[in-house]
C-alpha positions as CSV (number, residue, x, y, z in Angstrom):
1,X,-43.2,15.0,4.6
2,X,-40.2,16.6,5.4
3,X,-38.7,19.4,4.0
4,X,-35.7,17.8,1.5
5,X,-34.2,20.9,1.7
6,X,-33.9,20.7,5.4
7,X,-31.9,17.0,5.4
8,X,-30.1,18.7,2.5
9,X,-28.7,21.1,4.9
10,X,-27.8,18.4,7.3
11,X,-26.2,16.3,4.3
12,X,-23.7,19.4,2.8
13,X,-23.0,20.1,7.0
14,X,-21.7,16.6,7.3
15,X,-20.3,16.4,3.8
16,X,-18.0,19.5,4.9
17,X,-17.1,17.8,8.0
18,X,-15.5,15.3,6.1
19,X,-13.9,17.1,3.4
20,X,-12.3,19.2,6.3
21,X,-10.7,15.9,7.5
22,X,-9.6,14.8,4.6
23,X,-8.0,18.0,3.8
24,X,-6.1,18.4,7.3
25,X,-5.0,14.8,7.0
26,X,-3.5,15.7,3.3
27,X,-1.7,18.8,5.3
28,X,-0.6,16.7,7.9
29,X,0.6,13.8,5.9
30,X,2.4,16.5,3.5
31,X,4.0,18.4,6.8
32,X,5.4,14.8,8.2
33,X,7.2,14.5,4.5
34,X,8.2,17.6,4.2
35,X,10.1,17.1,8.0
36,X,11.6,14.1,7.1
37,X,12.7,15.4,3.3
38,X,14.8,18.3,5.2
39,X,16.1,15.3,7.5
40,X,17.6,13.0,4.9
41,X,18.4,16.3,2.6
42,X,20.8,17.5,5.7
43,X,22.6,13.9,6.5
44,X,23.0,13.9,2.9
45,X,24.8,17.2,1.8
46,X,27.0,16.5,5.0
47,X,28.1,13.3,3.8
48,X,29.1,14.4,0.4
49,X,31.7,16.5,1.6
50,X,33.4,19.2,-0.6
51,X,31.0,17.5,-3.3
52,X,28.1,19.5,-1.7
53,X,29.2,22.4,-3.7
54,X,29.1,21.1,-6.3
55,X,25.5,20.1,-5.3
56,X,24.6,23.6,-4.5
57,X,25.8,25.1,-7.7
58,X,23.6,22.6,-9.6
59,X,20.7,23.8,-7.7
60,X,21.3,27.0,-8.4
61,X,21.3,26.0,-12.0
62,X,17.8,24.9,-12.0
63,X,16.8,27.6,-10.2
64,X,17.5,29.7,-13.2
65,X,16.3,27.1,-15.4
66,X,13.0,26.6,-13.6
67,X,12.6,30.3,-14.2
68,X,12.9,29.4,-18.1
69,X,10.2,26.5,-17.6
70,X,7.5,29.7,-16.3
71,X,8.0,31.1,-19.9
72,X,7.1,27.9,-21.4
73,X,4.6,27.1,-19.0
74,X,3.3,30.6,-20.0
75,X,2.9,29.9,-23.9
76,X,1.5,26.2,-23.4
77,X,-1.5,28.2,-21.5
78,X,-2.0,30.5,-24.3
79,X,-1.9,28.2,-26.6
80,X,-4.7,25.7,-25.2
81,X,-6.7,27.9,-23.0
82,X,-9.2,28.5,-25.6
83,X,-11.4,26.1,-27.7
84,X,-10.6,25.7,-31.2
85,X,-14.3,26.8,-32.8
86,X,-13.8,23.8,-35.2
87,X,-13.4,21.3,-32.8
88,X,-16.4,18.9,-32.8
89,X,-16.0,18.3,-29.3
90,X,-17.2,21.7,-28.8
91,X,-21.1,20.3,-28.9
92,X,-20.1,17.3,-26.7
93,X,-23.1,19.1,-24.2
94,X,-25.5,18.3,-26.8
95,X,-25.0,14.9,-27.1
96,X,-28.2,12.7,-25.8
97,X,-27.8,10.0,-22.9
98,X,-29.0,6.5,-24.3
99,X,-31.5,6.1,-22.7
100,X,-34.8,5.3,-24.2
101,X,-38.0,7.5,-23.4
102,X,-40.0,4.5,-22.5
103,X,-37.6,3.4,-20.0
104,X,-36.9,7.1,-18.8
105,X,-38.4,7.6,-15.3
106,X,-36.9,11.0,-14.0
107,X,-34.1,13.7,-15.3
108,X,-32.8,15.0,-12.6
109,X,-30.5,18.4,-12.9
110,X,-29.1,20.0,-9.8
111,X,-30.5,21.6,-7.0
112,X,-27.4,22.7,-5.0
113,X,-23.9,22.9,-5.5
114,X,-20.6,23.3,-3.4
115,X,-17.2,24.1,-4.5
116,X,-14.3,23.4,-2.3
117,X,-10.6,24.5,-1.6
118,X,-8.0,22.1,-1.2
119,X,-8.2,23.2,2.5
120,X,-11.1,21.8,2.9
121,X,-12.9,25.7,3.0
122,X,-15.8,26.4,1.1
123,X,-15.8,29.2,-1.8
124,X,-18.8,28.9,-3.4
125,X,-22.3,28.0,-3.4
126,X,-25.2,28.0,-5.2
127,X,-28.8,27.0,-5.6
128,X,-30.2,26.0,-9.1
129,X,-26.8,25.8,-10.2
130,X,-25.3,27.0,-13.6
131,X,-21.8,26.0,-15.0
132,X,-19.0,26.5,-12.5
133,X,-15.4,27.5,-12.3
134,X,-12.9,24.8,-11.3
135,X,-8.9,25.1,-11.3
136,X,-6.1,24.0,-9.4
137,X,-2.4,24.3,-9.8
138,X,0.8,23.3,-7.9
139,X,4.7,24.4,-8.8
140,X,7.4,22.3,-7.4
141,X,10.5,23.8,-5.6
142,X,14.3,22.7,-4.8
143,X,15.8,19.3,-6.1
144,X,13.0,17.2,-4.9
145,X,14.7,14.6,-2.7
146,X,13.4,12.5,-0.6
147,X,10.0,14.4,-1.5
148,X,11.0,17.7,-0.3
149,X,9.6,20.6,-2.9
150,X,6.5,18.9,-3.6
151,X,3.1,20.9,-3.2
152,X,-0.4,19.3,-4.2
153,X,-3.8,20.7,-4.3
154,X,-6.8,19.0,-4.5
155,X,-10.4,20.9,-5.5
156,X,-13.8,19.4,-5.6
157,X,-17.4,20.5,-7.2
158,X,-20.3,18.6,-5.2
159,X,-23.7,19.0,-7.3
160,X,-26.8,17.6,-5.1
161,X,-29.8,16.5,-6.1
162,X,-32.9,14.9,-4.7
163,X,-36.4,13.3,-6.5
164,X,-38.9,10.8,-4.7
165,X,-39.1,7.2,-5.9
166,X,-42.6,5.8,-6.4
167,X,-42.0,1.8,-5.6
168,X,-39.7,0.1,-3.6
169,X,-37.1,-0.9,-6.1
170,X,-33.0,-0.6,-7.8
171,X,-33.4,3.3,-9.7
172,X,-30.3,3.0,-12.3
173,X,-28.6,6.3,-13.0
174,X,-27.2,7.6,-16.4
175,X,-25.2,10.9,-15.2
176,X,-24.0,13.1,-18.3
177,X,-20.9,15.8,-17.3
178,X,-20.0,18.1,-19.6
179,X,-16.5,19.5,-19.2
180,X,-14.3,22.1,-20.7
181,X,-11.1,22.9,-20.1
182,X,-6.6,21.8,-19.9
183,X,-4.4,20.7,-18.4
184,X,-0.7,20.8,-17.8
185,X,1.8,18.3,-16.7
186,X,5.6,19.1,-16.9
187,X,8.4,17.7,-15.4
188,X,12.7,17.6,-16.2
189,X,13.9,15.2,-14.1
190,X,18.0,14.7,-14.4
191,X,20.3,12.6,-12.9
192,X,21.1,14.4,-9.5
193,X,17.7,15.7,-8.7
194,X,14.1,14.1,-8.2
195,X,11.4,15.8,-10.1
196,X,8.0,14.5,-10.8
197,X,4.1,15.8,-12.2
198,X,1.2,14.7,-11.7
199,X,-2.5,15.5,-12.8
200,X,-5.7,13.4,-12.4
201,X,-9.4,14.3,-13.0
202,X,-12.4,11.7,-11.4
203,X,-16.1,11.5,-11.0
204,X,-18.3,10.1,-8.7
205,X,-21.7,9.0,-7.6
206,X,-23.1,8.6,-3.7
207,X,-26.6,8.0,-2.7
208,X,-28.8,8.6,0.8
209,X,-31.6,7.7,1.8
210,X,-31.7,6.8,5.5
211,X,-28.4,6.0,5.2
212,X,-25.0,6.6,2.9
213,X,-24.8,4.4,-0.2
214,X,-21.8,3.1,-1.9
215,X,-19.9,5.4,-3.5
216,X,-18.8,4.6,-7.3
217,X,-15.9,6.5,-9.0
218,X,-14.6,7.2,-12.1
219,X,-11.3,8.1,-13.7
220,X,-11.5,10.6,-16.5
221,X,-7.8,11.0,-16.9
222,X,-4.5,10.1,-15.1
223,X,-1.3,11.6,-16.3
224,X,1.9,10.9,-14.1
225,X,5.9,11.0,-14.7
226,X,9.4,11.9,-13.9
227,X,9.6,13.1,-17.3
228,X,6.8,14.5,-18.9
229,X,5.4,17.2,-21.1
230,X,1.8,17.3,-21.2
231,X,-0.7,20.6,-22.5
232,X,-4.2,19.6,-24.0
233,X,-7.3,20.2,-23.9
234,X,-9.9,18.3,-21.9
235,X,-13.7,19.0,-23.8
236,X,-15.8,16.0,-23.1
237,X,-19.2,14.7,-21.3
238,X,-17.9,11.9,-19.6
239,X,-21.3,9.3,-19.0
240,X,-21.4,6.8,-16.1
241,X,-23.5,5.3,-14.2
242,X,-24.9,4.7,-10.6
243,X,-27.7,2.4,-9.3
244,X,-29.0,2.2,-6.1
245,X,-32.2,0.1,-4.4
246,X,-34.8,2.6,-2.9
247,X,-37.9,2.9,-1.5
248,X,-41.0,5.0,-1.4
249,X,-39.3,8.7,-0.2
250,X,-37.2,11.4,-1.0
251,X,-33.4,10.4,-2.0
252,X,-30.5,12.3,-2.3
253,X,-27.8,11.6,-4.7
254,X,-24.2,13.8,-4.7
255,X,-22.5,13.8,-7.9
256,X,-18.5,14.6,-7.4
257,X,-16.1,16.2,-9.7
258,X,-12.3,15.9,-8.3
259,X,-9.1,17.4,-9.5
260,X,-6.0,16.7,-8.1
261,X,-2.5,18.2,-9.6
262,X,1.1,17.3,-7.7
263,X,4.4,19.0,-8.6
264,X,8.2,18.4,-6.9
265,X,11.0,20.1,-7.7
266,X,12.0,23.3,-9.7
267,X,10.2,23.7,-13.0
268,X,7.5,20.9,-12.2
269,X,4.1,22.2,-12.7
270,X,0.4,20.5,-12.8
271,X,-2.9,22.7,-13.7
272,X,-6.1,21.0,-14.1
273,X,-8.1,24.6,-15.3
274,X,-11.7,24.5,-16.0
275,X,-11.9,28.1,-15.1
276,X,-10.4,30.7,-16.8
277,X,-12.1,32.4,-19.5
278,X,-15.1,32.0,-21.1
279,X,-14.3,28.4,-22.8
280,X,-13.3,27.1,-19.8
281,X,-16.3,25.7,-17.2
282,X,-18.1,22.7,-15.5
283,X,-21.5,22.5,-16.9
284,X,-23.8,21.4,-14.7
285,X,-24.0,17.2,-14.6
286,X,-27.6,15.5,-15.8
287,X,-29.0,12.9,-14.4
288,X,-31.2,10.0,-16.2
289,X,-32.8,7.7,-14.1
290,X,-34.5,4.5,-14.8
């Protein structure tokens, strides 16, 4: 038999391929924006007139005010960044799957793991995995028209795992994810300016064996607005659940934690932060399969 470790190898190689894609396609589509943003910006001051003083002096207004925003930015993160001892959420990790002991056929925890940059770059890596770090943040700039000042990041934790089927047949999968951690969604949009927040958290499931399986995906949360003031906490163990038909031989399955924050205009900030601290981490995801 061959070496899973070896087609491992070959799997994460690919897998980075395509994140890389996917990442220079997000910097391309974001450069083409910002090009057009400075465009429409220009015709538009000019046609105003003397009014584009007036323009300017309002954007130096929230300049200073986005400056303000930092501080308050600043004490939401203090305020949530640690978990409240108290909070019963805090033993979500210890809550059992449901699944029955009779039905259980393999638990599965993960042999590899791959954290990304939302460049698409690798910074970290790590066999018989632990819990991980996991943040992102993005700060918007200017008066957001036309979708100029907008900046997004998007961060990924891929944990691998492989086991060998006995019988040619569907394998469901109960995957358990504990995570700890906030975030932060603010945006002050007014009446000459365009300034929006966003901040959205899934998980997914892919198998291989042979061949790429269907991928399923969850959302764990999706905040998004023009106006909006969100700072909480996210402790939780999201389940869901992945099946896929097998057959006799080794079969991979990647488990996929996204987060993805977007912020345009002065004083717009998302943070999705399952990283600083020590109440603040990805545990490693458990699989149950039936």
């Amino acid at each position: 038999m061959n070496d899973p470790n070896v087609r491992l190898q070959e799997l994460i190689t690919a897998r980075d391929a395509d994140v890389q894609r996917m990442a220079q396609a997000r910097q391309s589509a974001q450069l083409e924006m910002d090009r057009r943003a400075e465009n429409s910006s220009g015709r538009t001051m000019r046609s105003l007139g003397d009014l584009a003083d007036v323009v300017r002096k309002l954007q130096d207004n929230a300049q200073d005010y986005a400056k303000e925003t930092s501080g308050l930015i600043s004490d939401a993160k203090a305020r949530i960044s640690e978990r409240p001892k108290e909070d019963p959420a805090a033993l979500v990790e210890e809550r059992a799957a449901a699944v029955s002991a009779a039905a259980l056929y393999a638990v599965l925890v993960p042999y590899y793991v791959r954290l990304y940059n939302s460049d698409g770059t690798t910074y970290y890596s790590a066999y018989s995995p632990g819990s991980v770090d996991l943040r992102d943040d993005a700060q918007g700039s200017g008066n957001g028209w036309f979708g100029s000042g907008a900046a997004s990041i998007d961060v990924l934790a891929d944990w691998w795992y492989y086991f060998s089927p006995n019988t040619d047949r569907w394998y469901n999968y109960t995957i358990v994810a504990p995570m700890h951690g906030f975030y932060i969604c603010y945006a002050d949009d007014g009446f000459w300016d365009s300034k929006e927040a966003h901040v959205k958290a899934d998980i997914s499931a892919t198998g291989y064996q042979y061949t790429w399986k269907p991928t399923t995906t969850t959302n764990l949360f999706d905040y998004d607005g023009q106006n909006i003031n969100l700072a909480n906490r996210y402790d939780n163990s999201p389940v869901f659940y992945y099946s896929d038909l097998l057959g006799a031989d080794t079969a991979y399955v990647r488990v996929t934690q996204s987060l993805y924050g977007y912020a345009r205009g002065d004083g717009s900030h998302a943070e999705l932060n399952f990283s600083d601290g020590s109440a603040n981490y990805l545990s490693p995801p458990t699989i149950y399969v039936t």
